[in-house]
N, C-alpha and C positions, 0 to 999 in steps of 0.2 A: 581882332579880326575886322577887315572892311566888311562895306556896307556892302560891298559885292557878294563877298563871300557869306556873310551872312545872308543874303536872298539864294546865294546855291544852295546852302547847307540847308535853308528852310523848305527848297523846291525837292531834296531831295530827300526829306525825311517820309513823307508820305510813301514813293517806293520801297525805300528800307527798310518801314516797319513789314510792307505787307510781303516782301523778298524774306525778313528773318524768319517769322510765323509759316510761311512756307516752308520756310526749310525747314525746320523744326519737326513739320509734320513729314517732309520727306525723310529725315534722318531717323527721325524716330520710325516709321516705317523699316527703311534698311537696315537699321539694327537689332531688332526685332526680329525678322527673316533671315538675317548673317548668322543667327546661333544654330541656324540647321534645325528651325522651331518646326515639329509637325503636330499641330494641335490633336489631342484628342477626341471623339466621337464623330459627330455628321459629316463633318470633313473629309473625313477619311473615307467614307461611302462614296461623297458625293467625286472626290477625285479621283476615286478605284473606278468609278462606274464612266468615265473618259477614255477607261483603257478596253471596255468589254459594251457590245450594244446591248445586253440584257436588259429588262426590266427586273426590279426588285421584287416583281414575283415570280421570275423564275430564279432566285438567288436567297432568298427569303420562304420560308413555308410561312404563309399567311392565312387568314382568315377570306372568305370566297368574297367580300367585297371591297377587295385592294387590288386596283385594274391597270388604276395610273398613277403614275411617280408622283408626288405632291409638289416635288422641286425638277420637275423637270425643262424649265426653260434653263438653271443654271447647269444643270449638266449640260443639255443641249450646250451651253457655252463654253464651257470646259473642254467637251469632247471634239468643238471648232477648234480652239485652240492647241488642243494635243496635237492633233492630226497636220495644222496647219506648221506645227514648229516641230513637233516631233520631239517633244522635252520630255522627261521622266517622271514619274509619281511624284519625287521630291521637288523637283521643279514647281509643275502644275499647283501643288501643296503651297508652295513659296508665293507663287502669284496671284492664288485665292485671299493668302493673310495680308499679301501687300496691297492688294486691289480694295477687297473691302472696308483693312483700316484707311485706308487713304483717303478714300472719297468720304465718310464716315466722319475724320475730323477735317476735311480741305471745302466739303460741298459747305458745307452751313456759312462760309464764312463771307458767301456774296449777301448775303442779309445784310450785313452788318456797318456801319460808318466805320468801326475800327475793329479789324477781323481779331485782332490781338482778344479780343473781349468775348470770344469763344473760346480762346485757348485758357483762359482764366475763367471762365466754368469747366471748363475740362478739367483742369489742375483742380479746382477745389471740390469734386466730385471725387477725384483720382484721391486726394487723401484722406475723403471720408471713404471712400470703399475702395482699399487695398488691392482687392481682386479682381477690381474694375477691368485690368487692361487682358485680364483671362477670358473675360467674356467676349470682349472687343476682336480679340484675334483666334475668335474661333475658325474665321476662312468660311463660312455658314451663309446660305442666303437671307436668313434674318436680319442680317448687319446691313443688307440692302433697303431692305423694306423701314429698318430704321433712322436709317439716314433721309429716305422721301419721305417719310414722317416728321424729322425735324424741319426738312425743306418748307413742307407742307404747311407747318404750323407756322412759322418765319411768314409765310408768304402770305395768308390768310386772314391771319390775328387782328391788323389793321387795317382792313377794308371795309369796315363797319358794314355799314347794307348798302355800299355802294355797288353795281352793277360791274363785276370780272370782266377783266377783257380777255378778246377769243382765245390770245396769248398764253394768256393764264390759263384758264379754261382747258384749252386744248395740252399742255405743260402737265397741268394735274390729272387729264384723262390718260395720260402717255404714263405718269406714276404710278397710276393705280395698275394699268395694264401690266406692265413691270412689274410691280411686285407680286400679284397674281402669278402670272406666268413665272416667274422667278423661283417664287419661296412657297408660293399657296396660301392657307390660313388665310384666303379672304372674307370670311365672316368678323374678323378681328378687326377689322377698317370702322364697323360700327362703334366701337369706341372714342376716336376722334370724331366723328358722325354725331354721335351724345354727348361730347364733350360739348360742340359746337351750340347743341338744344340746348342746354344746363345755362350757357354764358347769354340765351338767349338773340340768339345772333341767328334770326332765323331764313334769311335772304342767303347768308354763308352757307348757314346747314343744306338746303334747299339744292345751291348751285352742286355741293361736292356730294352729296346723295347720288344728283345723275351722273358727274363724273366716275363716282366711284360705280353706279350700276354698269358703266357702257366699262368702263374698262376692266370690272369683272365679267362680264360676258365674254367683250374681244380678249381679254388674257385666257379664258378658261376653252376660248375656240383656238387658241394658239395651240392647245395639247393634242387638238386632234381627238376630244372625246371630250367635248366642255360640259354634260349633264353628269355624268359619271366621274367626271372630273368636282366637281361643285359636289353631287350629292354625298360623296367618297370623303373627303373631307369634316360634311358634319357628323357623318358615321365616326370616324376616326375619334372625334373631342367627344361625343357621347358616348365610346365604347373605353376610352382614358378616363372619364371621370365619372361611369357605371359603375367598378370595383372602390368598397367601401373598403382602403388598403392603410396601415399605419405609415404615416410621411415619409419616415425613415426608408420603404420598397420603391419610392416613386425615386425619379431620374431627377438632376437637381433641382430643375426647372419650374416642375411641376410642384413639388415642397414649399410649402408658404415658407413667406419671409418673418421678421420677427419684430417689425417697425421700423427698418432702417432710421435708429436713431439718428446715428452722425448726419446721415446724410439730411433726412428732417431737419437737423439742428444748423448743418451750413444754408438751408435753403429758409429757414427764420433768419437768420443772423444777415442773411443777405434782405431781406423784405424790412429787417428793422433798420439798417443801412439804409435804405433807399426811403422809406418813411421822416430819417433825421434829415437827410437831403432833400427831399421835396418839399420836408413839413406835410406834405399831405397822403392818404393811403394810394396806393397803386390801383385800386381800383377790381379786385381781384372775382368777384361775384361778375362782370361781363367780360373775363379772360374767359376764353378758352382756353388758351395753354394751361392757364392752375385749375381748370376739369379736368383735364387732362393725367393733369398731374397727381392731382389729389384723388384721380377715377383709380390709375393704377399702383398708387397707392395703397388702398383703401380693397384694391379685387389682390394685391400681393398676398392679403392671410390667407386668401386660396392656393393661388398657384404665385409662386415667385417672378413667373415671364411677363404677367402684370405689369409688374413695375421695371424689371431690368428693361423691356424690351417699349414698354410704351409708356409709363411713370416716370422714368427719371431720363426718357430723352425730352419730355416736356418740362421737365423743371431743369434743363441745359436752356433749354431755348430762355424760360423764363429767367435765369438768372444771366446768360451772355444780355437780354435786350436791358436789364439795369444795368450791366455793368460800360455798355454800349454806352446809354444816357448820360451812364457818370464819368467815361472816358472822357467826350467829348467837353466835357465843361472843365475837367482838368488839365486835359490836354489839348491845345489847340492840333488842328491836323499837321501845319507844318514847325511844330515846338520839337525842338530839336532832346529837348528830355523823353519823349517820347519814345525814341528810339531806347534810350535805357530802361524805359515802362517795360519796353516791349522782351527786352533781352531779360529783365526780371520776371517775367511771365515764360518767356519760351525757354530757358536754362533751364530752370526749376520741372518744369512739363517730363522733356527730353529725360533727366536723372531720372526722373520717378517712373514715367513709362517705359522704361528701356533696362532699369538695374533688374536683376537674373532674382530676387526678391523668392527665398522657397525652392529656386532651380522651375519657376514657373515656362521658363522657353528652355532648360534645358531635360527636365527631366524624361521629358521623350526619347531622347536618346538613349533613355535605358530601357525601352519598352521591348517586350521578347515578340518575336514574331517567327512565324512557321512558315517554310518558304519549301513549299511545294517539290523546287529542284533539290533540294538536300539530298545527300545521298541515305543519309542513315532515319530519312522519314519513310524511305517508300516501303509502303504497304500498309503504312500508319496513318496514311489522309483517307478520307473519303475514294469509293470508286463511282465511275459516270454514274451521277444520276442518284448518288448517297446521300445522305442527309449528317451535319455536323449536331449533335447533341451539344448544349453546354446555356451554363446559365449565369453564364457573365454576358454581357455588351459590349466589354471592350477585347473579348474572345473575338467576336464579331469583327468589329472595328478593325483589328489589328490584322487579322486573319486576312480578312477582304481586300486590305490594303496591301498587304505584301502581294496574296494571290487573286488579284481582281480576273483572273481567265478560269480560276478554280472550278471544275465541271463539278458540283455538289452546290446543296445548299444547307441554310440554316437553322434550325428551329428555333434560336430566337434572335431578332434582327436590332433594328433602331426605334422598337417601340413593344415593348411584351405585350401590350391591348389587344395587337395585330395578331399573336400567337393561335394557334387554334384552342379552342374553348380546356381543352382535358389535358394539352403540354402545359396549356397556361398557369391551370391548377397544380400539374405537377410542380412548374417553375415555383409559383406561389409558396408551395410548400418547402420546396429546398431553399427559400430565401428565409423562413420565419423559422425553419431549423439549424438559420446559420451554416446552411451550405453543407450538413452531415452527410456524409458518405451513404448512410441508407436511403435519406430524401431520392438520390439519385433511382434509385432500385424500379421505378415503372418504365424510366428510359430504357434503361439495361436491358429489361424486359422485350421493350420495342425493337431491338437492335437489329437489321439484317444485318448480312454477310457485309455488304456495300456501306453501312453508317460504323460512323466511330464515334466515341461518347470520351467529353473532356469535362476535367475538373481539374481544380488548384485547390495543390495540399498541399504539405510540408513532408508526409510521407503515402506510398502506395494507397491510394483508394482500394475501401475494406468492401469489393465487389467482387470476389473470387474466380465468378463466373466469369470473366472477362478478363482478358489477356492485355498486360500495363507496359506503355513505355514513357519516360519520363525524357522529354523534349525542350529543347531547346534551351537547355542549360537551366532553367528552373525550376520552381514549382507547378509544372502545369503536366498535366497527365492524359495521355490518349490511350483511350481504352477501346476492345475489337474485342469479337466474338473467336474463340480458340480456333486454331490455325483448321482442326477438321470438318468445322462449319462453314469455310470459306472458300470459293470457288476455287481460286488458285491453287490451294494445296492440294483439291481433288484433282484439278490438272494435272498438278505435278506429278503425283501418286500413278 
């Protein structure tokens, strides 16, 4: 090749890599959403609740101090969006998994000399934890606040105690607001907060303290109830983690982790790497990021959201900035091997995040749902103003999301804590009796004419007193007080 072409080829290797890495995370995106993926849990709330203005406490029987939606700036977004395009539950569903993976793996990657060097902490994270990309594509506004977290820490790290500019400054109070407003769990931000004090960096700590005070204020004045908004929240983590419950009743999240070995083990093997290359330590006791890391680490034998959610986005960041350092010295920017670096990093990514691995994007599609207009439910749902018995969550979930205009509500929603004190204990009890047909027996009890009471059996729930239809082609069973208790049939009568 001329000396011409070889100065093209070399000018143009720098766009190429950062065009493939790009797509990669675009493709993986779309094919992910093309399987007709509708995640599981929050999602499903928080997309239903785009279709209906309700608050969750008129949908939800709660406990008397849950006022304001926790995630209510993303609905507020959601419910823009509906309204503005006029798309379907499945749609809107589609555009939460796309929207949040996307910026998730595409934001981090203006940090970076060679973005490719996120997509290879991605990947080496992706194959120590298998499940990784089930967390990722929840469609949840936690994936929001995760993603300003790793921004965050990228942007911070190396500023030593020099003086932020407004830029920044004003960048990272606009984050904080966001995620406030978005997701909630602003007491959680103190973590990076302490990370920051641990590394001793205390000109950093100092500056993102106030950003993070004013933009929890202005985010919690977005809701239109910012003290009850703030106070509602620490009520909520103190009323989850009052009940002294075995792991196995908590929601995944909340279940300690077990030491994420693997993943410990790639994020050594990457520090011993970067020790043979430098010859000397990285320096790790004034990181923040490995506070960070090692903070949610370390709080994961608590609650597992520790680490997925704020542990192991700080040990992405930490292992993309070595593998950043060690790009750069093996590959010059415009080395035209590079470009093969980069396709051995982003092939590999794409298979792994995208293979159907367990039917993890497709098993949704097999989930039963009760769809209000059936002809052979009516008189089997709730009437105005009913209450749905049942002590599953994704009874909940699945229910809300087919019928988000559903006039009834629930007695237990996206958080049992929230339940009222004596359903709560009820729930309690049918979850540590393994769900037995008598556990059920104080709901049953409770029943007016207007509530129905569901459970999943394999055959009739042994409830006599209460009249059984077996719906929607499986094991799920809705139960009603005999037809002479019931206002209609005195009508009829």
């Amino acid at each position: 090749m001329t000396s011409r072409g070889n100065a093209m080829l070399q000018r143009l290797t720098p766009p190429a890599c950062t065009t493939l890495v790009l797509a990669a995370v675009l493709l993986i995106c779309l094919k992910i959403v093309g399987y007709g993926y509708v995640p599981g849990g929050d999602a499903r709330r928080h997309t239903a609740r785009a279709f209906t203005g309700k608050p969750f406490r008129d949908i939800v029987v709660m406990k008397p101090f849950y006022t304001v939606d926790q995630s209510i700036g993303w609905e507020t977004l959601l419910r823009v969006i509906q309204r503005a395009t006029g798309c379907s539950l499945d749609a809107l569903m589609g555009f939460s998994v796309f929207f949040l993976l996307a910026i998730l793996l595409a934001a981090p990657m203006v940090f970076l000399r060679r973005p490719e060097a996120w997509l290879a902490a991605v990947l080496g994270q992706l194959i120590a934890i298998p499940e990784l990309p089930e967390r990722w594509t929840q469609g949840r506004p936690f994936l929001l606040t995760e993603t300003l977290l790793i921004c965050l820490l990228f942007a911070w790290r190396r500023d030593g105690n020099a003086r932020p500019s407004p830029a920044q400054l004003a960048l990272t109070f606009a984050a904080f607001t966001l995620s406030v407003w978005m997701h909630g769990a602003w007491y959680l931000w103190l973590l990076p907060l302490g990370a920051f004090c641990l590394a001793r960096r205390w000109r950093a700590a100092a500056w993102l303290a106030g950003c993070w005070l004013a933009g929890t204020i202005v985010g919690a004045a977005l809701t239109g109830h910012p003290v009850a908004f703030l106070a509602e929240q620490i009520q909520m983590a103190h009323a989850i983690r009052a009940e002294h419950l075995p792991a196995r009743l908590l929601v995944g999240e909340f279940q300690p982790h077990e030491g994420e070995f693997a993943s410990v083990t790639i994020l050594a093997g990457v520090y011993v790497w970067t020790l043979a290359r430098r010859g000397k330590s990285p320096g790790l006791a004034r990181d923040p990021v490995f506070w960070m890391l090692f903070g949610g680490w370390a709080l994961g034998f608590i609650a597992d959201r520790f680490w997925a959610d704020w542990g192991l986005p700080a040990g992405l960041v930490w292992m993309a900035l070595q593998f950043d350092d060690g790009f750069v010295v093996f590959w010059p920017a415009n080395a035209t091997s590079r470009v093969l670096a980069c396709g051995a990093i982003a092939v590999p990514l794409f298979l792994d995040a995208t293979n159907n691995l367990h039917e993890r994007y497709t098993a949704s599609l097999h989930d039963i749902y009760l769809d209000a207009a059936a002809p052979e439910l009516q008189g089997w749902l709730p009437g105005p103003g009913g209450i749905f018995y049942s002590a599953q969550m994704s009874f909940f979930y699945n229910t809300l999301y087919r019928n988000p205009r559903g006039d009834w509500k629930y007695i237990l929603g996206f958080e049992p804590a929230l339940m009222p004190d004596d359903d709560l204990q009820i729930f309690r009890r049918i979850q540590l009796s393994n769900f037995a047909s008598a556990a059920y027996e104080p709901w049953a009890r409770k029943l007016r004419p207007i509530d129905r009471l569901e459970i999943e059996a394999s055959s009739r729930p042994n409830l006599p007193e209460l009249e059984w239809k077996r719906a929607a082609g499986g094991d799920l069973w809705l139960g009603r007080l005999p037809a002479a208790a019931r206002p209609e049939s005195k009508q009829k009568g």
